[in-house]
C-alpha positions, 0 to 999 in steps of 0.5 A: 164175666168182665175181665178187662179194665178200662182205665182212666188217666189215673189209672182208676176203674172206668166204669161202663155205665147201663146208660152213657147218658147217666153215671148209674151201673147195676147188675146182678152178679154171681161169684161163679162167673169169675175165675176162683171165685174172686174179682179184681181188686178195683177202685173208681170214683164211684160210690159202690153198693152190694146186696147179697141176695144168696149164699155168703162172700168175703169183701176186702176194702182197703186190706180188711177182710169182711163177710157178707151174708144173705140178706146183708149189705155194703157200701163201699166209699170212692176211692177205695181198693175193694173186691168181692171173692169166696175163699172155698169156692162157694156160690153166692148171687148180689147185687152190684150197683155204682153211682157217680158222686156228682149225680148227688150233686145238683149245685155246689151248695150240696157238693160242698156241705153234704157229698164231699163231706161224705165222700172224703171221710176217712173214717168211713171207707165202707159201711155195713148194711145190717137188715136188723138196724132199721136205717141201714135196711132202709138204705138196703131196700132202697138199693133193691128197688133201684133194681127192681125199677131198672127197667122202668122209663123213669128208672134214672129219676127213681134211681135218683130220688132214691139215692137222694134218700140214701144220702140222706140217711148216711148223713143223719147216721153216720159220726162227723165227717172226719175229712182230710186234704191228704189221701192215705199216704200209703193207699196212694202209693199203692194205687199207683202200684197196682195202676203202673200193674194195670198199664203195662202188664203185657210188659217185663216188670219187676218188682224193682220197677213195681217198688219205683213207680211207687216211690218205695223200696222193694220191702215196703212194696211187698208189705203194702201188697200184702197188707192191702190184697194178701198177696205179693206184687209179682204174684198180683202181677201174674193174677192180673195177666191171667185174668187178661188172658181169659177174655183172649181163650173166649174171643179170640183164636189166637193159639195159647203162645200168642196169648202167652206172650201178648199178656206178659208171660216169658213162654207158653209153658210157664203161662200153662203151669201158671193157669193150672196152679190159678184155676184148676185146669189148662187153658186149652180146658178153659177154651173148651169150656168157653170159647165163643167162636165155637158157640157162634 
């Protein structure tokens, strides 16, 4: 389970690619394997696919809620915020797959006419992979066999050929392009939030410092929080630093104080009430449960 994000100098997602030398991640996921259920909310430069193998899962992509069934898929456009979770708690396995723009991009003729086009449509934050519209079936078979192929010794070639394909068909099917110089003004804002979160959880902030970094009064904070991730600023804060916290109860022997402190929380109490109300059990029970000092 990956709790921690790396972050880019905008403070987007850096993603850990399968392969340093080819901008391609792949992994089969569960939503068991993060805490309640739910990811972090994200967002990359990278073109992001999901194909739900089992069970179902809610996906939010810019504030709007989608449901994924077995069998179903999405892509969700660069520079999205997204997260994948499962409001009761039910099991569902997919596919994850991530792939840089610029692997479409063999000269600037095609960065230029067929993939900024594409990924600068502001129509088009997602698309929906329905197995019963026999284009998008075919973008979601393509994605599978990426998987299948995975590891292969020409995996990188056939992964390319078939995002070749996949582009191919986004560009027939999809409406015109409707492109933008300007980036959503208020999604902007919000990223820049949510990055100013990323860097200095471990610190004291405020919703005043939150509302700052954004260029927006603390009410129009709260509103953009809400409507983007259903939840307030400070309550993003405290998800953010229990989640860090996580990586340090599985790796680390630092005592739950240490913790505490080293992720942002003023004392060791209100982390442990904070842990209890988020996951259902103390972090000394959640240690206990996976701690890999003690597996080793």
């Amino acid at each position: 389970m990956k709790t921690q994000v790396e972050l880019n100098a905008d403070a987007s997602e850096k993603i850990r690619y399968n392969d340093p030398a080819y901008p391609i991640y792949h992994c089969p996921g569960r939503l068991s394997d993060y805490p309640n259920y739910t990811a972090l909310n994200h967002w990359h430069e990278d073109l992001e696919f999901i194909v739900v193998h089992s069970g179902s899962m809610s996906y939010n992509v810019n504030g709007e809620i989608l449901t994924l069934n077995s069998g179903e898929g999405l892509i969700v456009n660069a520079r999205q915020m997204h997260y994948g979770f499962s409001p009761d708690r039910t099991e569902c396995t997919f596919l994850c797959l991530l792939l840089h723009p610029q692997l479409l991009c063999p000269l600037p003729s095609f960065k230029r006419n067929l993939i900024d086009p594409l990924i600068e449509n502001t129509a088009a934050p997602f698309v929906f992979l329905r197995p019963e519209i026999p284009w998008q079936k075919e973008i979601r078979d393509h994605i599978l066999a990426i998987e299948a192929g995975a590891d292969t010794r020409s995996a990188p070639l056939q992964a390319l050929s078939r995002m070749a394909a996949i582009g191919a068909l986004l560009v027939e099917n999809l409406p015109p392009a409707v492109v933008t110089d300007v980036e959503n003004p208020d999604l902007r804002c919000l990223k820049v939030m949510v990055g100013t979160i990323h860097l200095h959880f471990a610190q004291k902030l405020t919703l005043a410092q939150i509302a700052a970094s954004g260029a927006v009064g603390q009410s129009k904070c709260c509103k953009l929080f809400m409507r983007f991730l259903n939840q307030t600023p400070m309550a993003y804060v405290n998800q953010y630093r229990l989640y860090q916290s996580l990586e340090l109860l599985r790796d680390t022997a630092m005592s739950v104080m240490e913790i505490a402190l080293a992720v942002g929380f003023g004392s060791a109490s209100y982390y442990a009430e904070t842990f209890r109300k988020n996951f259902d059990q103390s972090p000394t029970q959640y240690r206990k449960e996976h701690n890999m000092l003690q597996d080793a």
